[in-house]
C-alpha positions in Angstrom: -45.9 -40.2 32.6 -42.2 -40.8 32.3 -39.9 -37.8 32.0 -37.7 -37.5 29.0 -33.8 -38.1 30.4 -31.5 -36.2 28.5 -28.6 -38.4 27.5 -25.3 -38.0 28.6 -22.9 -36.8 26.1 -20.6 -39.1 24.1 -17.4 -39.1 25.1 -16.3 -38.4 21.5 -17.8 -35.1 21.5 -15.5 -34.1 24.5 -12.2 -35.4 22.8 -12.7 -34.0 19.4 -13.6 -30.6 20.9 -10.6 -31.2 23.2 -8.6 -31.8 20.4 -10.0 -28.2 18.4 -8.9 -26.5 21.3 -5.3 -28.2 21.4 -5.1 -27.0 17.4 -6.5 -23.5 17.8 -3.8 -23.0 20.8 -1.1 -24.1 18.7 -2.1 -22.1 15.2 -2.3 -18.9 18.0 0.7 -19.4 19.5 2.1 -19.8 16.0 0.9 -16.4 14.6 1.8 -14.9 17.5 5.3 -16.1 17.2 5.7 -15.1 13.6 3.8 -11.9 14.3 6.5 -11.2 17.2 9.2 -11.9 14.5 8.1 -9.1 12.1 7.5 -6.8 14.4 10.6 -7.1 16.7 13.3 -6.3 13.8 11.3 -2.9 13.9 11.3 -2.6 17.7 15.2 -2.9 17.4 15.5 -0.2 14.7 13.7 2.5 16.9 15.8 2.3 19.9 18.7 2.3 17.8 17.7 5.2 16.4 17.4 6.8 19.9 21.2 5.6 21.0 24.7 7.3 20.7 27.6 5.2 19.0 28.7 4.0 22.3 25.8 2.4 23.5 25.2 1.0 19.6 28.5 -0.2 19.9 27.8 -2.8 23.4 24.6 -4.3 22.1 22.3 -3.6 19.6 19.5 -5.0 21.6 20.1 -2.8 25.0 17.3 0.3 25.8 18.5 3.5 24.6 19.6 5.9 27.5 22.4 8.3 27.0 20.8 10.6 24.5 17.6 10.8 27.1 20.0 11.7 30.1 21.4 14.1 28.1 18.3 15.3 27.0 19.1 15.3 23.1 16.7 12.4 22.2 15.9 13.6 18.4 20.0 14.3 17.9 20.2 11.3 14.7 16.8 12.6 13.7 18.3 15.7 13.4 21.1 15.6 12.5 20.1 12.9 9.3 17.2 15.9 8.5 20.5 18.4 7.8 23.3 16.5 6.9 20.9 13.8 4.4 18.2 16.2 2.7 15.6 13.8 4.0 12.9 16.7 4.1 13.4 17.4 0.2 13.0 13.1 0.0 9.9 13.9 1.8 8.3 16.2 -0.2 9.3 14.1 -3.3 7.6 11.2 -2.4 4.8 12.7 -0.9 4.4 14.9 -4.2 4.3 11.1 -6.3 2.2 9.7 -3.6 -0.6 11.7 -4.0 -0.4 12.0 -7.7 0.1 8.6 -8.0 -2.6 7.5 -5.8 -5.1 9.8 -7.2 -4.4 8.8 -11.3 -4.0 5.2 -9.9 -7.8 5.6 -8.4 -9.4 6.9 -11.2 -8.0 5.8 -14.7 -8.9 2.1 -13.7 -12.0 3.0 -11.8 -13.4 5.2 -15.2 -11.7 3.0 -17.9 -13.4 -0.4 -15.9 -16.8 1.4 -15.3 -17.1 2.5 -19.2 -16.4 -1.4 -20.3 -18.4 -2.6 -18.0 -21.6 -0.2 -18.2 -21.4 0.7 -21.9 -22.0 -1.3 -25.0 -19.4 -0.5 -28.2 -18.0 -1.6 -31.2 -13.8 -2.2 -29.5 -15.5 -3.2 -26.5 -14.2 -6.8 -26.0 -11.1 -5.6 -27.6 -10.0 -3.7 -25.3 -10.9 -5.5 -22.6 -8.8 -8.7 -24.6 -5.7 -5.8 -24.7 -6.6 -5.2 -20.9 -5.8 -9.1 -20.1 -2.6 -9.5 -22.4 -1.3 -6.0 -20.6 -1.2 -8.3 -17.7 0.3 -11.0 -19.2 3.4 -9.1 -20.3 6.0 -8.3 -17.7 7.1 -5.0 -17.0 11.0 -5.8 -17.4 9.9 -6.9 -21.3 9.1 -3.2 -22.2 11.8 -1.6 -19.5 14.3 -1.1 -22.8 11.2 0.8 -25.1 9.9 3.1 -21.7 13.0 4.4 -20.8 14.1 5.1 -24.5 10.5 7.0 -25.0 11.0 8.8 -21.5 14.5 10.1 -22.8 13.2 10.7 -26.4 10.6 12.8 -24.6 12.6 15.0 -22.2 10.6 12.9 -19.4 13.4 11.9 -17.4 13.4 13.5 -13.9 9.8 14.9 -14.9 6.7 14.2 -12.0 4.9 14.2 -15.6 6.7 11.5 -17.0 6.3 9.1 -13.7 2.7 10.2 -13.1 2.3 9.2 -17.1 3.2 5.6 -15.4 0.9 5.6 -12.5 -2.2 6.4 -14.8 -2.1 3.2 -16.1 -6.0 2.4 -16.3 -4.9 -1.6 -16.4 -3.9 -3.7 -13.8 -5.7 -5.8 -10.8 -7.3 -3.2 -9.9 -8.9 -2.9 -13.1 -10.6 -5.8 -12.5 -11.5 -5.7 -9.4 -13.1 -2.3 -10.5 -15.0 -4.1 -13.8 -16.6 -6.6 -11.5 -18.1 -4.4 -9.0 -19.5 -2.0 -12.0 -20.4 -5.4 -14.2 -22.2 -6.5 -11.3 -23.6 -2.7 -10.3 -27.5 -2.4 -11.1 -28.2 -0.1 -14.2 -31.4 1.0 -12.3 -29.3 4.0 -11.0 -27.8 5.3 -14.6 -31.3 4.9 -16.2 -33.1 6.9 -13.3 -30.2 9.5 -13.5 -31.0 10.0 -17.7 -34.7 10.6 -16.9 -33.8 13.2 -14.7 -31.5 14.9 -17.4 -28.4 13.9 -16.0 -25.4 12.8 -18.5 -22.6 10.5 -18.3 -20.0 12.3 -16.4 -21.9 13.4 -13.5 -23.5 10.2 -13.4 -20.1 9.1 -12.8 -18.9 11.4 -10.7 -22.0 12.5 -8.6 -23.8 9.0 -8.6 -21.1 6.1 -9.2 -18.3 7.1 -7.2 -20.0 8.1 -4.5 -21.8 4.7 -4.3 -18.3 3.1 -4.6 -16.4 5.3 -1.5 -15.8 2.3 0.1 -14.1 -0.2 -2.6 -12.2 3.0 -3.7 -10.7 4.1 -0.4 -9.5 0.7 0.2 -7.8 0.9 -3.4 -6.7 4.2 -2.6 -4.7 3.4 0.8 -3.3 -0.1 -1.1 -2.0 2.1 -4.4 -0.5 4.8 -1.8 1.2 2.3 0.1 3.0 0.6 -3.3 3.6 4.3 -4.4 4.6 5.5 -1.2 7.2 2.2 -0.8 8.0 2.0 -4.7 11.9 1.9 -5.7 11.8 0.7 -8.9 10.2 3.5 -10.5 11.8 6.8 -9.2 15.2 4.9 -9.7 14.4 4.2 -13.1 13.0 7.4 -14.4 14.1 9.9 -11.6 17.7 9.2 -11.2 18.7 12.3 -10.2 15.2 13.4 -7.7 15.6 11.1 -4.5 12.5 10.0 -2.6 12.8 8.4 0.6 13.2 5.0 -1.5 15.8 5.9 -3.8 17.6 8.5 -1.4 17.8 5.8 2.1 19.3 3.2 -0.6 21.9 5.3 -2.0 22.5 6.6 1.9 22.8 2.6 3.6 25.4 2.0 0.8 27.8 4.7 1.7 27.3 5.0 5.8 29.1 3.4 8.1 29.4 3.3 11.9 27.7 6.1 13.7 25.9 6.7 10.5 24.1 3.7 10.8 22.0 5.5 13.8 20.8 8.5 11.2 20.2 5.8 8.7 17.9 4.3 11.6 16.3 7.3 12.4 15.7 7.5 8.3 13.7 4.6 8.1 11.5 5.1 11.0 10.9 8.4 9.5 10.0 6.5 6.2 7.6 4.3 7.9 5.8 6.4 10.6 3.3 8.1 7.5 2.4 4.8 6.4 1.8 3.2 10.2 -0.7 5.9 10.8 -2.1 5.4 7.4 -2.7 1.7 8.0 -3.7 2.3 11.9 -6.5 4.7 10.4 -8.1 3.2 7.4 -6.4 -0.3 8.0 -9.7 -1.8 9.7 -11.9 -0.1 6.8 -9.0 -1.8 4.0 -8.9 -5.4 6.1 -12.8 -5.4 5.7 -12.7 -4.8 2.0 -10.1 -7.0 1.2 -12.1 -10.1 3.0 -15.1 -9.1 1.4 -13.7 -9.6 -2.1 -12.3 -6.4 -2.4 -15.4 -4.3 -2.9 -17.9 -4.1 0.1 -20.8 -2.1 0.2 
């Protein structure tokens, strides 16, 4: 009986996965590269922040040392935190952050699960309005908003911008519709034989099953709140967030002002690194998955 002899591999095998190799190399070597060029701008803004005007002065790209010999190392974060009223831009932005995030969370999440699980007469209608909403750019109604928010009183008013965030329309809207459209009804109709009614089948039953969709909307809406200009600018002139208050300070510091201005933006961007590093995985998972994962 004659053995079986495995055949030698083609040759052709061995060059195409010689040549995978060869692409995957290059396509890593190229993220890596443009990875290192976002995050190396950063690098040189944090040990600016930690330098004196002297050594800022020789080279921007040099390793901060004088203020750690002398033992001040926080002296521009200090000294920006007094002279700047970056604490009040703290609280400010921190106050429309979590407003914003939380109305941003649930108008859409309640406005997409009622179109989607319940049957009425404007139904489609609304959901037509819903799609035109997101046809028409924001700069086309700029001129009506801000003559309603000064009509109003609603200028300068957390009311007035939260009023803005609450918008239940949007891409998250629909992202929200089809994870309810495609959500089994099974759960709703077991909940109403046990007596339950709508809103604590929403809030006991539905949101709970959605956590994870949700919290990944709720870190992207914070970071666009936490990061948005446009807004405060437009309907809190005179209440600086970090935003509105670093712009107005980069356009009126010069020289050894440029370190506290350093130290302003690392300041701005530390909350939302630790935000990222913490729920970034859960988000990145999400996102890939279509933007609802259960």
């Amino acid at each position: 009986m004659k053995l079986f002899k495995r055949k030698p591999r083609s040759k052709n095998i061995y060059i195409s996965g010689t040549r995978n190799t060869i692409v995957y190399a290059i396509v890593f070597v190229f993220f890596v590269l443009y990875a290192f060029s976002l995050i190396f701008p950063y690098f040189i803004v944090v040990g600016n922040s930690f330098k004196n005007l002297s050594e800022y002065s020789e080279s921007i790209f040099s390793l901060p040392k004088q203020l750690f010999i002398t033992g001040d190392v926080f002296k521009n974060y200090r000294e920006v935190f007094v002279e700047y009223d970056v604490l009040q831009m703290f609280i400010n932005t921190i106050i429309l952050t979590i407003g914003g995030t939380i109305l941003g969370v649930l108008f859409p999440s309640t406005v997409s699960f009622i179109l989607a699980k319940y049957k009425f007469k404007f139904n489609s209608l609304i959901y037509t309005i819903a799609i035109v909403f997101m046809m028409v750019p924001g700069v086309g109604t700029l001129t009506a908003t801000v003559k309603l928010f000064n009509d109003l009183n609603l200028m300068d008013t957390y009311f007035g911008v939260f009023c803005l965030y609450a918008s239940p329309f949007g891409a998250y809207f629909f992202i929200l519709f089809a994870y309810y459209k495609g959500l089994s009804s099974t759960y709703m109709e077991a909940a109403y034989i046990d007596g339950a009614n709508d809103f604590y089948i929403f809030f006991k039953i539905i949101l709970p099953m959605s956590k994870a969709g949700l919290s990944t909307i709720a870190i992207l809406v914070g970071l666009n709140t936490w990061n948005d200009y446009f807004t405060p600018y437009m309907y809190m002139p005179n209440v600086k967030t970090l935003s509105t208050g670093l712009e107005e300070l980069s356009s009126n510091i010069f020289g050894g002002g440029m370190l506290k201005l350093f130290a302003a933006m690392v300041c701005m961007t530390v909350p939302v690194l630790i935000v990222f590093f913490i729920g970034g995985r859960n988000m990145l998972e999400n996102v890939a998955a279509g933007g609802i994962k259960e």
